[in-house]
PDB file of N, CA, C and O in Angstrom:
ATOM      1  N   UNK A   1       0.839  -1.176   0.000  1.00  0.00           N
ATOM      2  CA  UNK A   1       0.000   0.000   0.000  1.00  0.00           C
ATOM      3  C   UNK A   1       0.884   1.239   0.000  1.00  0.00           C
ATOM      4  O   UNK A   1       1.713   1.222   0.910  1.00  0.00           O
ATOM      5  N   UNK A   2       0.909   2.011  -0.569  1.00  0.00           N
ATOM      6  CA  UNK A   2       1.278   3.646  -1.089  1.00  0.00           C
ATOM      7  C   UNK A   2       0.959   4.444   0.300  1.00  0.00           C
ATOM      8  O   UNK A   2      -0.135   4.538   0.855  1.00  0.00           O
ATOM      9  N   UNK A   3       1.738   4.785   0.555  1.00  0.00           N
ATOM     10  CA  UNK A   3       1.320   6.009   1.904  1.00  0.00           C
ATOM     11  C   UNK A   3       1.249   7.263   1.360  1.00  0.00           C
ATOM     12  O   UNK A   3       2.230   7.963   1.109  1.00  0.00           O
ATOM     13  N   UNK A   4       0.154   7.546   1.182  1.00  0.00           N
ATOM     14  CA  UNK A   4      -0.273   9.042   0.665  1.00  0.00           C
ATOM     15  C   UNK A   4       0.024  10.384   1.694  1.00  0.00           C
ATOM     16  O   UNK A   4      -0.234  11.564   1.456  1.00  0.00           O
ATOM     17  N   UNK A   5       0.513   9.928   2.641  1.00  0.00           N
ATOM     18  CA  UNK A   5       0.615  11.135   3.613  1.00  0.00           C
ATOM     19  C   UNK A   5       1.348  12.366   3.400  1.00  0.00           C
ATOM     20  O   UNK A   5       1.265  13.451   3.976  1.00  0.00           O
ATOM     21  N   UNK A   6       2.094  11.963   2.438  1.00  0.00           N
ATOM     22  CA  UNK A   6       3.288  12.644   2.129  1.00  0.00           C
ATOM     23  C   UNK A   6       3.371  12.329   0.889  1.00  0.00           C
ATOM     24  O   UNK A   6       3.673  11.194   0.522  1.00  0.00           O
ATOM     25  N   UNK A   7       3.103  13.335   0.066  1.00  0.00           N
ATOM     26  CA  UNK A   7       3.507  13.994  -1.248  1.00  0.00           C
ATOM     27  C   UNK A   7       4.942  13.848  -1.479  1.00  0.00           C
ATOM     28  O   UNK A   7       5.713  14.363  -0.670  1.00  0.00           O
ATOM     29  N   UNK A   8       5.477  13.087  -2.679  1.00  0.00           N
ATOM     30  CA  UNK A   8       7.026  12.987  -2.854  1.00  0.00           C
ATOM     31  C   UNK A   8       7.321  13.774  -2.943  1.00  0.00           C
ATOM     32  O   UNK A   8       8.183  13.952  -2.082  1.00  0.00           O
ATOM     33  N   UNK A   9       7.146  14.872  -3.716  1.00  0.00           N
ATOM     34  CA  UNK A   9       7.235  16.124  -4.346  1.00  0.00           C
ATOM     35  C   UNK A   9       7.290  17.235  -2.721  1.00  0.00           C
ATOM     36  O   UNK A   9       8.269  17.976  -2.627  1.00  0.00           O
ATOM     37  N   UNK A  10       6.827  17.247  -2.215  1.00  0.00           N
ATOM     38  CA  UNK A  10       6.787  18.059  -0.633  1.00  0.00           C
ATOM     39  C   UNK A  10       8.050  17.549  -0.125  1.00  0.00           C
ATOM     40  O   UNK A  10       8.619  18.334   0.633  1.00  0.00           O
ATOM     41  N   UNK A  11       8.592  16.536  -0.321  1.00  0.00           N
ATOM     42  CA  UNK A  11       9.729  16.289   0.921  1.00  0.00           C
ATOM     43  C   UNK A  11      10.596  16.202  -0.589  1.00  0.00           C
ATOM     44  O   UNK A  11      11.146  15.137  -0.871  1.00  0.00           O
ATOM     45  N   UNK A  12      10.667  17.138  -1.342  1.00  0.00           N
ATOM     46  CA  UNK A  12      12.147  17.488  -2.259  1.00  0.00           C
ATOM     47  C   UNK A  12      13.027  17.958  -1.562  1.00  0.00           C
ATOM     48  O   UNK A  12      12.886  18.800  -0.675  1.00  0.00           O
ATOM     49  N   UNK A  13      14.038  17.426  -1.930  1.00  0.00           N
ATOM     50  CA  UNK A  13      15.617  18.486  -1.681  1.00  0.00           C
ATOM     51  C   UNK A  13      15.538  19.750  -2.307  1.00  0.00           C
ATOM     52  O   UNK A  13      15.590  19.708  -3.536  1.00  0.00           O
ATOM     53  N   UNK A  14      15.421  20.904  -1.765  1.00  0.00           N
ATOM     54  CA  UNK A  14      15.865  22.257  -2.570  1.00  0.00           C
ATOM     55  C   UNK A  14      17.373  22.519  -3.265  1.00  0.00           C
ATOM     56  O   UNK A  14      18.274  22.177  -2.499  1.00  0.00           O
ATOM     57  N   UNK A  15      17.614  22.793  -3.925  1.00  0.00           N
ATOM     58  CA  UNK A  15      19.111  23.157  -4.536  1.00  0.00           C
ATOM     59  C   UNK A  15      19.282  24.567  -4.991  1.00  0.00           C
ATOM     60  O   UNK A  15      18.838  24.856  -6.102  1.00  0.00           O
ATOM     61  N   UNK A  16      19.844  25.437  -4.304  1.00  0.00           N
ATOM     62  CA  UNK A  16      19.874  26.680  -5.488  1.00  0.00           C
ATOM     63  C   UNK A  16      21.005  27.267  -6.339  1.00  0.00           C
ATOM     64  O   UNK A  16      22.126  27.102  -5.858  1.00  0.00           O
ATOM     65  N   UNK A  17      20.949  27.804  -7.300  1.00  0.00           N
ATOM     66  CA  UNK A  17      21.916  28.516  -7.577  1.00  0.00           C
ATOM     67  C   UNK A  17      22.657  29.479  -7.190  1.00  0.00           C
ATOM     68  O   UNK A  17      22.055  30.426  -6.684  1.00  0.00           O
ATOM     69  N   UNK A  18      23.927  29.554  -7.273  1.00  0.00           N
ATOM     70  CA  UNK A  18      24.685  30.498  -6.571  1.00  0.00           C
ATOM     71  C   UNK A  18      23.838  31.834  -6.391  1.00  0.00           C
ATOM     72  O   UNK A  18      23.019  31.826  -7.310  1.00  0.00           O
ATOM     73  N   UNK A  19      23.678  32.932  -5.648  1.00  0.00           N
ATOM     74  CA  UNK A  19      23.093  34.192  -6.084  1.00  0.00           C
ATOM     75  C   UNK A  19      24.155  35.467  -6.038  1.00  0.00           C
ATOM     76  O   UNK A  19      24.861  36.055  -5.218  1.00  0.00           O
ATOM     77  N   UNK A  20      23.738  35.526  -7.747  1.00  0.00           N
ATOM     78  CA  UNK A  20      24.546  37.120  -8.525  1.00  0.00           C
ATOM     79  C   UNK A  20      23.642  38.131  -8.271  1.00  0.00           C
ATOM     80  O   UNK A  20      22.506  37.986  -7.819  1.00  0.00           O
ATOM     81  N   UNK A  21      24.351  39.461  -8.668  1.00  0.00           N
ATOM     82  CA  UNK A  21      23.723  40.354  -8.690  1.00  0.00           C
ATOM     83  C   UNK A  21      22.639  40.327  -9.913  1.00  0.00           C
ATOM     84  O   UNK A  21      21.444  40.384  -9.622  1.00  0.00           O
ATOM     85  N   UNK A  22      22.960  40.258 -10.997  1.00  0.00           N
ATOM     86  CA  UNK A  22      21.115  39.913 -11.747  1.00  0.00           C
ATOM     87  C   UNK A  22      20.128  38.824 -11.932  1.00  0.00           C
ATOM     88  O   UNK A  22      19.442  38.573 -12.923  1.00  0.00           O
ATOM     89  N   UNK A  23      20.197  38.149 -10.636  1.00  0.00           N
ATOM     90  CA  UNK A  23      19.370  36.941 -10.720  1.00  0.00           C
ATOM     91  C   UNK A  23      18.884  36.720  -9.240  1.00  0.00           C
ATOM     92  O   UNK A  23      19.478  36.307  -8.244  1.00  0.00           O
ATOM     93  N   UNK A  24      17.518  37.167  -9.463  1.00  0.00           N
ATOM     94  CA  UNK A  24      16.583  36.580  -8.425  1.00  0.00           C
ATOM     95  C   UNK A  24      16.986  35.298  -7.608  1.00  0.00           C
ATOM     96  O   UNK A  24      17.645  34.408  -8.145  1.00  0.00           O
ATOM     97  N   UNK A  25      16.616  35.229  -6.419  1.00  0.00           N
ATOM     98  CA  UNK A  25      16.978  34.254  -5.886  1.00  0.00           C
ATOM     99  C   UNK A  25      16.149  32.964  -5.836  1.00  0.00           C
ATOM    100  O   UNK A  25      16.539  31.803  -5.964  1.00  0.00           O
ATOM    101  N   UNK A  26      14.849  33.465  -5.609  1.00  0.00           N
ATOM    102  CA  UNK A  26      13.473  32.416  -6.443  1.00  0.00           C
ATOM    103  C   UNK A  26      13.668  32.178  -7.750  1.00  0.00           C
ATOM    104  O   UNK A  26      13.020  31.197  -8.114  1.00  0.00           O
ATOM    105  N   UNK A  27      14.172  32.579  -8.433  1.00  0.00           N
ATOM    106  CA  UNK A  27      14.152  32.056 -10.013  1.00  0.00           C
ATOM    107  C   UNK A  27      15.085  30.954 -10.005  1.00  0.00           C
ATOM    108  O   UNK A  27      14.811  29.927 -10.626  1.00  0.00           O
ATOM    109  N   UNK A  28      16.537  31.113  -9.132  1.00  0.00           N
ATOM    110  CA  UNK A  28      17.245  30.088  -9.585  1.00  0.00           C
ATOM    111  C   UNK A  28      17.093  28.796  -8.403  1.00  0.00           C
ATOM    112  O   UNK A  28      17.974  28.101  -7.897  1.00  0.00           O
ATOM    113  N   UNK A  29      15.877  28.794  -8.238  1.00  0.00           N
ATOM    114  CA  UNK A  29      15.872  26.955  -7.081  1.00  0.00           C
ATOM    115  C   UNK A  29      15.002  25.947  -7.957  1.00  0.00           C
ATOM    116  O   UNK A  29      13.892  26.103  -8.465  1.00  0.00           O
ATOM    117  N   UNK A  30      15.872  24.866  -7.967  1.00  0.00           N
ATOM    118  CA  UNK A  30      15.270  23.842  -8.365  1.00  0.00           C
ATOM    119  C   UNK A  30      15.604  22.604  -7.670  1.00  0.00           C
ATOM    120  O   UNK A  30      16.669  22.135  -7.269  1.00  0.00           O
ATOM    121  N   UNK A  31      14.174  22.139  -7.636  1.00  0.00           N
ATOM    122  CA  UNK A  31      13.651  21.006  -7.001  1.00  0.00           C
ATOM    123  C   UNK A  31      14.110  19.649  -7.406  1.00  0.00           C
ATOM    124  O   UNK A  31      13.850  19.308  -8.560  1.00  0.00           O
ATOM    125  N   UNK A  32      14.972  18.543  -6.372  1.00  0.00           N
ATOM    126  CA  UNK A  32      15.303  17.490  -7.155  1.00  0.00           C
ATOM    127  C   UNK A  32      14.767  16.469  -6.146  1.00  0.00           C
ATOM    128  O   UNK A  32      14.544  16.469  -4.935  1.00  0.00           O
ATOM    129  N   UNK A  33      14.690  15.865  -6.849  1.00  0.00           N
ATOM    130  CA  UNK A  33      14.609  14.303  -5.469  1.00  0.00           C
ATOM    131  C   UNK A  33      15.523  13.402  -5.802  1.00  0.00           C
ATOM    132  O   UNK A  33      15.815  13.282  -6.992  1.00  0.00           O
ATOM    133  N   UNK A  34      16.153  12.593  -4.813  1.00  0.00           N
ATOM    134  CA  UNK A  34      16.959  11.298  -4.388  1.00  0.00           C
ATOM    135  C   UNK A  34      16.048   9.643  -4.935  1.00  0.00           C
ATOM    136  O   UNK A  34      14.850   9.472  -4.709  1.00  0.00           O
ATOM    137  N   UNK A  35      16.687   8.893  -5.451  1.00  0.00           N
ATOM    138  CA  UNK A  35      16.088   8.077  -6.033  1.00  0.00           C
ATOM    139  C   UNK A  35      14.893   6.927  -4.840  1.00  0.00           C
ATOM    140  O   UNK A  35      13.919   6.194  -5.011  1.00  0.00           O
ATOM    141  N   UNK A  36      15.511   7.260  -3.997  1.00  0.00           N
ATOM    142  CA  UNK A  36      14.155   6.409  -2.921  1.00  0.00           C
ATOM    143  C   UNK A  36      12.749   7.263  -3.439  1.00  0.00           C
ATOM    144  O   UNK A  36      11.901   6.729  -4.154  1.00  0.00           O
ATOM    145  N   UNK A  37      12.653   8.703  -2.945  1.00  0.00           N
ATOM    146  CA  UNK A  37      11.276   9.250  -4.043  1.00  0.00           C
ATOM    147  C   UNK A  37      11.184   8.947  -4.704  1.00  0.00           C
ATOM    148  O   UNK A  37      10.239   8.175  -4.867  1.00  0.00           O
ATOM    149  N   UNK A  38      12.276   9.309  -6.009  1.00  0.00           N
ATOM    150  CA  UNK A  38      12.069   9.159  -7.597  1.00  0.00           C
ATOM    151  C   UNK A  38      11.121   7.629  -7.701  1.00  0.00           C
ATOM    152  O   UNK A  38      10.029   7.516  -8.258  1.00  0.00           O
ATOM    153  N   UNK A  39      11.592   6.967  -7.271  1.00  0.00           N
ATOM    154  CA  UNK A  39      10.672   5.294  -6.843  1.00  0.00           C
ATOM    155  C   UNK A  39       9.182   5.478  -6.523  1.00  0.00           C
ATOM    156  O   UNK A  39       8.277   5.040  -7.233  1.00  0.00           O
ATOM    157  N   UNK A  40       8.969   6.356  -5.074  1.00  0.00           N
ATOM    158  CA  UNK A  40       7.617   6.189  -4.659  1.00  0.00           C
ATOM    159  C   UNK A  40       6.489   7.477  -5.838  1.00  0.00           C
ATOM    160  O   UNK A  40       5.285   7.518  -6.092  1.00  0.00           O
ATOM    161  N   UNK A  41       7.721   8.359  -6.273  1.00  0.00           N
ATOM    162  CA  UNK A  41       6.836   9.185  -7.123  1.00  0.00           C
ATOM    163  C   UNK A  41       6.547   8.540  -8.143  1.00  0.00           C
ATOM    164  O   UNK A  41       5.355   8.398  -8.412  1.00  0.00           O
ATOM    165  N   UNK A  42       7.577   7.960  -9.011  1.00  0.00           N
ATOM    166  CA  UNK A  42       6.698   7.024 -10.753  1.00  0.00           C
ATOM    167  C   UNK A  42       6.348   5.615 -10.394  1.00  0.00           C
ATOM    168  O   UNK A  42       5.831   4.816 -11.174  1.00  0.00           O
ATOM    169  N   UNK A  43       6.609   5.421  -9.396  1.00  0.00           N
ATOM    170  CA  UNK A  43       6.222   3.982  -9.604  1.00  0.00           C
ATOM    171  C   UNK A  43       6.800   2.741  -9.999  1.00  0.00           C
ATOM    172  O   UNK A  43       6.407   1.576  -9.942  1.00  0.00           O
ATOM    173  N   UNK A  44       7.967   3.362 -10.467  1.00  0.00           N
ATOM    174  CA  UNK A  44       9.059   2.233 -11.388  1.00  0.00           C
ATOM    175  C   UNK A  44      10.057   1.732  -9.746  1.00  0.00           C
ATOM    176  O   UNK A  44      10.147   2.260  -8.638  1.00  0.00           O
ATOM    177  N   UNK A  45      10.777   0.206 -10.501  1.00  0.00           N
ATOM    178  CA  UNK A  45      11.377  -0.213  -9.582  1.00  0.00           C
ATOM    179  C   UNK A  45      12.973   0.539  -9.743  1.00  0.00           C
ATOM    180  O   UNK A  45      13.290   0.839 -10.893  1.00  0.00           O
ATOM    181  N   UNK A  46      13.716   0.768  -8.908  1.00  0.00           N
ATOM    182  CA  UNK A  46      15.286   1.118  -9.012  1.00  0.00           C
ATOM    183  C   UNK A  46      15.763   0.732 -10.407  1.00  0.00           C
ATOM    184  O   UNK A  46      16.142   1.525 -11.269  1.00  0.00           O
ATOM    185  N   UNK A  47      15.685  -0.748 -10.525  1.00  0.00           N
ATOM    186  CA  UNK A  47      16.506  -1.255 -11.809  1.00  0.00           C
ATOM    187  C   UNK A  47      15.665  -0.879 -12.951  1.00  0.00           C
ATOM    188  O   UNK A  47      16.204  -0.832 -14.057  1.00  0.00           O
ATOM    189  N   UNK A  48      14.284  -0.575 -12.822  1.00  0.00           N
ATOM    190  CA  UNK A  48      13.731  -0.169 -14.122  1.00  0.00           C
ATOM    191  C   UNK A  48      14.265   1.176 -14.017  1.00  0.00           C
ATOM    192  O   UNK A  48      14.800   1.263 -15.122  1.00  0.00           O
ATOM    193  N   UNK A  49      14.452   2.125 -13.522  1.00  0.00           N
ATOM    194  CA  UNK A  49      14.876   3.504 -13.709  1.00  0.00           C
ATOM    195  C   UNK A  49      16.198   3.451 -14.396  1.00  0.00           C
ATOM    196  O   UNK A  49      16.379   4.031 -15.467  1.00  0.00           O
ATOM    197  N   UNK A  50      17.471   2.500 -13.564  1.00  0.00           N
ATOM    198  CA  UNK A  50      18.662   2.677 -14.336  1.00  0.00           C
ATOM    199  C   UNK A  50      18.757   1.477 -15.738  1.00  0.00           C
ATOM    200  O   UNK A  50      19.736   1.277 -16.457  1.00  0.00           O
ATOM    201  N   UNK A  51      17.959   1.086 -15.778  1.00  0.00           N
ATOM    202  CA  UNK A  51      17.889   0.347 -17.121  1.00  0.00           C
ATOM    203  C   UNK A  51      17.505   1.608 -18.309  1.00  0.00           C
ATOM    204  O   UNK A  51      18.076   1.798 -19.382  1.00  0.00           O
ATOM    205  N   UNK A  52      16.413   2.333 -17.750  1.00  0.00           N
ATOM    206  CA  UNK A  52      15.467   3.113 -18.848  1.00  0.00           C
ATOM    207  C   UNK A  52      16.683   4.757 -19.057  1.00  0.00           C
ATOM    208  O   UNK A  52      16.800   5.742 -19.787  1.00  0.00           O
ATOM    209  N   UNK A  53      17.180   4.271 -18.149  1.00  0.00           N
ATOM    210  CA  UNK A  53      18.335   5.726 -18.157  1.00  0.00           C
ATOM    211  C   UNK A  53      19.566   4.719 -18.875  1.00  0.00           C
ATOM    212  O   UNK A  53      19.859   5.287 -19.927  1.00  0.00           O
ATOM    213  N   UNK A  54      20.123   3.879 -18.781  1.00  0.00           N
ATOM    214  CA  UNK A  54      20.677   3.220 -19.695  1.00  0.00           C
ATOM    215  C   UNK A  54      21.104   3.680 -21.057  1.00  0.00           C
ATOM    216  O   UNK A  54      22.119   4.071 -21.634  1.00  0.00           O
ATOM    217  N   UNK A  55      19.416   3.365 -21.368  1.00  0.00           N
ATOM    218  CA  UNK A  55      18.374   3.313 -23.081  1.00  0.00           C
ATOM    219  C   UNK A  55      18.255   4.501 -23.314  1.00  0.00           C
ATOM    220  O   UNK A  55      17.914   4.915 -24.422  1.00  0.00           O
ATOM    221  N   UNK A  56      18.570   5.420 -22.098  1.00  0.00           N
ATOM    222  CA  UNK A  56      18.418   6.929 -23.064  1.00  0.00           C
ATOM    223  C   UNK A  56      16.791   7.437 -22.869  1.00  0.00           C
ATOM    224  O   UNK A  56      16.357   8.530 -23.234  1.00  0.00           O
ATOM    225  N   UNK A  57      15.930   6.243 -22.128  1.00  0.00           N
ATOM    226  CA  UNK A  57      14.588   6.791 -22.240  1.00  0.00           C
ATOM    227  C   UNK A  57      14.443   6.966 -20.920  1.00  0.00           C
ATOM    228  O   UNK A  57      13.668   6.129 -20.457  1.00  0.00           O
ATOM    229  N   UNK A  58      14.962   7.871 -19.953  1.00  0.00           N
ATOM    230  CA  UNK A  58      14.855   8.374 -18.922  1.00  0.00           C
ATOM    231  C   UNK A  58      15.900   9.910 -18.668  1.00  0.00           C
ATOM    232  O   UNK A  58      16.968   9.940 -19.279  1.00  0.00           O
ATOM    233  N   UNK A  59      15.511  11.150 -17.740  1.00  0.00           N
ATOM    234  CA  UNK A  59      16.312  11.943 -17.670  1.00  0.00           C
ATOM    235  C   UNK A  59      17.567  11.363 -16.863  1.00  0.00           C
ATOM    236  O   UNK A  59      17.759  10.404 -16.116  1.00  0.00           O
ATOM    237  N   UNK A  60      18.248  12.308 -17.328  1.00  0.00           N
ATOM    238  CA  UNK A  60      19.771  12.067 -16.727  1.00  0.00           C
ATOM    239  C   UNK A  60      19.558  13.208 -15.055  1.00  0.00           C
ATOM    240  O   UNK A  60      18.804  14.152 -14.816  1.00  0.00           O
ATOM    241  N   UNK A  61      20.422  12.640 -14.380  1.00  0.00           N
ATOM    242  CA  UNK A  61      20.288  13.148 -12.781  1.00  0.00           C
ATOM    243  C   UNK A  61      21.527  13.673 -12.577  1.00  0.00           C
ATOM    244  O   UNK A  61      22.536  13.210 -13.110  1.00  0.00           O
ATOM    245  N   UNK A  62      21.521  14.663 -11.798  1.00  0.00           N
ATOM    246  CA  UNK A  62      22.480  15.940 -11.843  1.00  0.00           C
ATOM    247  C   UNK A  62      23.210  15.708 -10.120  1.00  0.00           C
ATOM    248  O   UNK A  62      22.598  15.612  -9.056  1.00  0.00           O
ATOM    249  N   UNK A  63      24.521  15.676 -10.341  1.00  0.00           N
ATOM    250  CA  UNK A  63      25.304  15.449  -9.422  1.00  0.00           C
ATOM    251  C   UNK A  63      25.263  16.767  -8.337  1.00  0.00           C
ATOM    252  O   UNK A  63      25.318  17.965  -8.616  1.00  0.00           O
ATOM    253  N   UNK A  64      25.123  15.985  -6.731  1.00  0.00           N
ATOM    254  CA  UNK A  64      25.033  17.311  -6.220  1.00  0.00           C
ATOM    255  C   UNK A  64      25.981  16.936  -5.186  1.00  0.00           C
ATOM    256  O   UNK A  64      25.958  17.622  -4.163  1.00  0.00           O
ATOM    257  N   UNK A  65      27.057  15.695  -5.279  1.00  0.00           N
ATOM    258  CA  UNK A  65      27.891  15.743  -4.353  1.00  0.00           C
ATOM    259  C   UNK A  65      28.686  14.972  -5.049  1.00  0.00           C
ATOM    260  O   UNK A  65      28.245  14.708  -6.168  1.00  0.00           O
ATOM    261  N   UNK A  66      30.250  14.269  -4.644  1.00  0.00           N
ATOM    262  CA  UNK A  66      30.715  13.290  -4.821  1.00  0.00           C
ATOM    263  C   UNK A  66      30.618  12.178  -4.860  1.00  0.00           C
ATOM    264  O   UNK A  66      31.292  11.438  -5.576  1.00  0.00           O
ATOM    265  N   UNK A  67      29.637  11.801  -3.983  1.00  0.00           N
ATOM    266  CA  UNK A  67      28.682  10.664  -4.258  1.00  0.00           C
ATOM    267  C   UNK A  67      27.272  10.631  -4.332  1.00  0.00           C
ATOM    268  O   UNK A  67      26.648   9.570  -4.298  1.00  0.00           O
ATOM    269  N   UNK A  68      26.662  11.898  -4.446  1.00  0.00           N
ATOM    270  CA  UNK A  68      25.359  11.920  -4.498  1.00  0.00           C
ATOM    271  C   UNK A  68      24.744  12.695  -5.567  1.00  0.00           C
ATOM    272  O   UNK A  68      25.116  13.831  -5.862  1.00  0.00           O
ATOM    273  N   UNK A  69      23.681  11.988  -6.214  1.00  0.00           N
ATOM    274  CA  UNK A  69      22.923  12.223  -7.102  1.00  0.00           C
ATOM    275  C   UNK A  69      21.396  12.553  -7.313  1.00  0.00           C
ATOM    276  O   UNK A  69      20.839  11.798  -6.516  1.00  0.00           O
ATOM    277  N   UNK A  70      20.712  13.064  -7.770  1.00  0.00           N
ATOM    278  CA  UNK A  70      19.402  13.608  -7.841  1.00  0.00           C
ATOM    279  C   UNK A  70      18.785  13.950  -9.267  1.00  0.00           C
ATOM    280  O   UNK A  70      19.558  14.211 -10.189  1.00  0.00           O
ATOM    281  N   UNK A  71      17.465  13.954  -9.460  1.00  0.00           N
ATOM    282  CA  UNK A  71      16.819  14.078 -10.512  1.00  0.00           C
ATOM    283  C   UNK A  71      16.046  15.508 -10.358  1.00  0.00           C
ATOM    284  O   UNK A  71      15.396  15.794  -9.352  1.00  0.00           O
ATOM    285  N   UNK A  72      16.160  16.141 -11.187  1.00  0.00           N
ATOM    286  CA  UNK A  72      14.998  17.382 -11.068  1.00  0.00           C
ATOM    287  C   UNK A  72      13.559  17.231 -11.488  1.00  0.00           C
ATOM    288  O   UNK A  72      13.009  16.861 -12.525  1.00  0.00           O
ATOM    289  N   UNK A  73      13.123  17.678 -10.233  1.00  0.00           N
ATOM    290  CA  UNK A  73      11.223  17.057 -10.130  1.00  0.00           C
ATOM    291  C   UNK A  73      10.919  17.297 -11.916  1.00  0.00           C
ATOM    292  O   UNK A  73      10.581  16.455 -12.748  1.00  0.00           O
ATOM    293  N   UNK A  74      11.172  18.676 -12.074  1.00  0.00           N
ATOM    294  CA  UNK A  74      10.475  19.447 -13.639  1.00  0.00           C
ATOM    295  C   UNK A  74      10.703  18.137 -14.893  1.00  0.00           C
ATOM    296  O   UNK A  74       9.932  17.646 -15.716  1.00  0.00           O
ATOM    297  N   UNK A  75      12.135  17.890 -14.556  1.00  0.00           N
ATOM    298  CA  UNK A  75      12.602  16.331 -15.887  1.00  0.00           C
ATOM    299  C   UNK A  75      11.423  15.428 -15.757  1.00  0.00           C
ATOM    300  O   UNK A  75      10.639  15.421 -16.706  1.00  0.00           O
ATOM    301  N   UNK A  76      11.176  14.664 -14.730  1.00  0.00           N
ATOM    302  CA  UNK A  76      10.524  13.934 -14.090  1.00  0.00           C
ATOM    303  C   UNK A  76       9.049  14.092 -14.738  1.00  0.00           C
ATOM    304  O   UNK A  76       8.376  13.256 -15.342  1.00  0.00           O
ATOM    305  N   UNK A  77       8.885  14.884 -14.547  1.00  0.00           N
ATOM    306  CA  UNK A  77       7.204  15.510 -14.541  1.00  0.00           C
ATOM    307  C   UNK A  77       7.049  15.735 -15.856  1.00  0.00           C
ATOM    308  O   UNK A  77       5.935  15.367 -16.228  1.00  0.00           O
ATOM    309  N   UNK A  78       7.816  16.261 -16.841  1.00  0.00           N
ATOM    310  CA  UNK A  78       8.162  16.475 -18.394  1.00  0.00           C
ATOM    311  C   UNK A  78       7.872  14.778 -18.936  1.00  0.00           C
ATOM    312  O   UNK A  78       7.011  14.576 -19.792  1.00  0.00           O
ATOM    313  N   UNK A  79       8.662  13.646 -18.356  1.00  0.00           N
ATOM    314  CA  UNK A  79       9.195  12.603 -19.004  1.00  0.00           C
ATOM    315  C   UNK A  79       7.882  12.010 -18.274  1.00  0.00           C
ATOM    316  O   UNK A  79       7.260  11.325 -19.086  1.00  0.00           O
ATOM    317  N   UNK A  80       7.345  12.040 -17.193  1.00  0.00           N
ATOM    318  CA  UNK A  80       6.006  11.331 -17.096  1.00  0.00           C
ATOM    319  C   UNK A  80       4.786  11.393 -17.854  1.00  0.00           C
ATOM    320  O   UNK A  80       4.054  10.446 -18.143  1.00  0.00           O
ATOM    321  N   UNK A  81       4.578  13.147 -18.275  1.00  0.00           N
ATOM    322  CA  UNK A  81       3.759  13.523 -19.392  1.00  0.00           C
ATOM    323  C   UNK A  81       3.873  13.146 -20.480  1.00  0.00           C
ATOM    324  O   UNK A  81       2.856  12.654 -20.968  1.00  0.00           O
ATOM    325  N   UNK A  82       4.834  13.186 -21.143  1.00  0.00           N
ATOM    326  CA  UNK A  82       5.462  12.152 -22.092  1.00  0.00           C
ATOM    327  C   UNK A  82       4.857  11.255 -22.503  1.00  0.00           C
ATOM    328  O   UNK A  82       4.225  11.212 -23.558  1.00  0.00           O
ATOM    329  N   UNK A  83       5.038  10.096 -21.377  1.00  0.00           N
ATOM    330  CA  UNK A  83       4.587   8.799 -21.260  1.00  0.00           C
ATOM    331  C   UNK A  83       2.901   8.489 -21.355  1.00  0.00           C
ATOM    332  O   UNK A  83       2.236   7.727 -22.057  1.00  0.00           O
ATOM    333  N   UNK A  84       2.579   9.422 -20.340  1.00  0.00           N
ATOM    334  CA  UNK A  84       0.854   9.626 -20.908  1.00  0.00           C
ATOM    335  C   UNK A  84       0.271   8.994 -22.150  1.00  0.00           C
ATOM    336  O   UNK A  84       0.468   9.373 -23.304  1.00  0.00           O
ATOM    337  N   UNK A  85      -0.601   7.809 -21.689  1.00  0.00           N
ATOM    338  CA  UNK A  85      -1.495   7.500 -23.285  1.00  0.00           C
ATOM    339  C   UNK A  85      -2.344   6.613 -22.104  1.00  0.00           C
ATOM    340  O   UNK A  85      -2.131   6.098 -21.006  1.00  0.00           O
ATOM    341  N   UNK A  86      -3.550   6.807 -23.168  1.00  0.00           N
ATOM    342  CA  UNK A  86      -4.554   5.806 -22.594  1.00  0.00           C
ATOM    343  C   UNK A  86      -4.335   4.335 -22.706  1.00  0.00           C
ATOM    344  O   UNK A  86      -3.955   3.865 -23.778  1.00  0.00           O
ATOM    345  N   UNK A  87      -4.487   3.801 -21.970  1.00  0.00           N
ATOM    346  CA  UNK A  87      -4.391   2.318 -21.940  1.00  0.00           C
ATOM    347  C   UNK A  87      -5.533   1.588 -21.534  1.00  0.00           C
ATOM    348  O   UNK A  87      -6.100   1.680 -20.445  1.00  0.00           O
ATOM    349  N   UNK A  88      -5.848   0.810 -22.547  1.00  0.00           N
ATOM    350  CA  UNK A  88      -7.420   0.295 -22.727  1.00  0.00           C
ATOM    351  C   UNK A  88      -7.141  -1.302 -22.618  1.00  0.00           C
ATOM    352  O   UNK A  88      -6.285  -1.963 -23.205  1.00  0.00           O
ATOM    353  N   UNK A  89      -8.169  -1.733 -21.647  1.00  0.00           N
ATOM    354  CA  UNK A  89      -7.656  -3.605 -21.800  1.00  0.00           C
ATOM    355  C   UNK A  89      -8.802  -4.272 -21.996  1.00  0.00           C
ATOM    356  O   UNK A  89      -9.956  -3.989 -21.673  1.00  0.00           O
ATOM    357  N   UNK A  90      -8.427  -5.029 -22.464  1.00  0.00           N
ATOM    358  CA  UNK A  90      -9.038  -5.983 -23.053  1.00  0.00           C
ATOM    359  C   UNK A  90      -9.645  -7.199 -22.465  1.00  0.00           C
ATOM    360  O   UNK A  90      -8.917  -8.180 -22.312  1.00  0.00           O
ATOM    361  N   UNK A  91     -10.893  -7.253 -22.115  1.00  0.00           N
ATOM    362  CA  UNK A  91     -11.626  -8.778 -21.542  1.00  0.00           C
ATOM    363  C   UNK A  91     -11.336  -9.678 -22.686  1.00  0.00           C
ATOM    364  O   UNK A  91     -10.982  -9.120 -23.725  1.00  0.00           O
ATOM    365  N   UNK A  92     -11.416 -10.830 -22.679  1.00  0.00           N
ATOM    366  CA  UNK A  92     -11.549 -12.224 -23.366  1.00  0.00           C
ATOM    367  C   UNK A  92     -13.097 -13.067 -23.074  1.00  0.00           C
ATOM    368  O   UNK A  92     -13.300 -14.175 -23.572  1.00  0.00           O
TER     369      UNK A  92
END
């Protein structure tokens, strides 16, 4: 069972961009999540994610440490829309 209590998307990591003098500081944050979300948000298992990132049919995840990695929600949400089609089944 899915625990709805918590929105994946609500417990994102924030990341921001450095802040210059011509750039808002809200403009440059973007939202990533750690692949335990990335899981409970699409639904896919671990190995289906790095298989489909493999193949090129998944976003690529943006390094935010030496050993740590993250996906940006917006990729995510782009590449889920994407995927969107009706799926109709079939009785026998």
């Amino acid at each position: 069972m899915i625990n709805r209590s918590k929105s994946p998307v609500s417990s994102c990591v924030k990341a921001s961009a450095s802040k210059t003098k011509n750039m808002n500081y809200l403009d440059t944050q973007v939202l990533v999540v750690r692949m335990s979300r990335l899981v409970e948000m699409i639904g896919l298992s671990r190995s289906t994610i790095w298989k489909l990132l493999s193949e090129g049919q998944f976003p690529n995840p943006i390094r935010l440490g030496s050993r740590s990695i993250a996906w940006r929600v917006k990729d995510v949400e782009e590449w889920l829309q994407s995927r969107e089609e009706l799926v109709t089944y079939r009785r026998k």
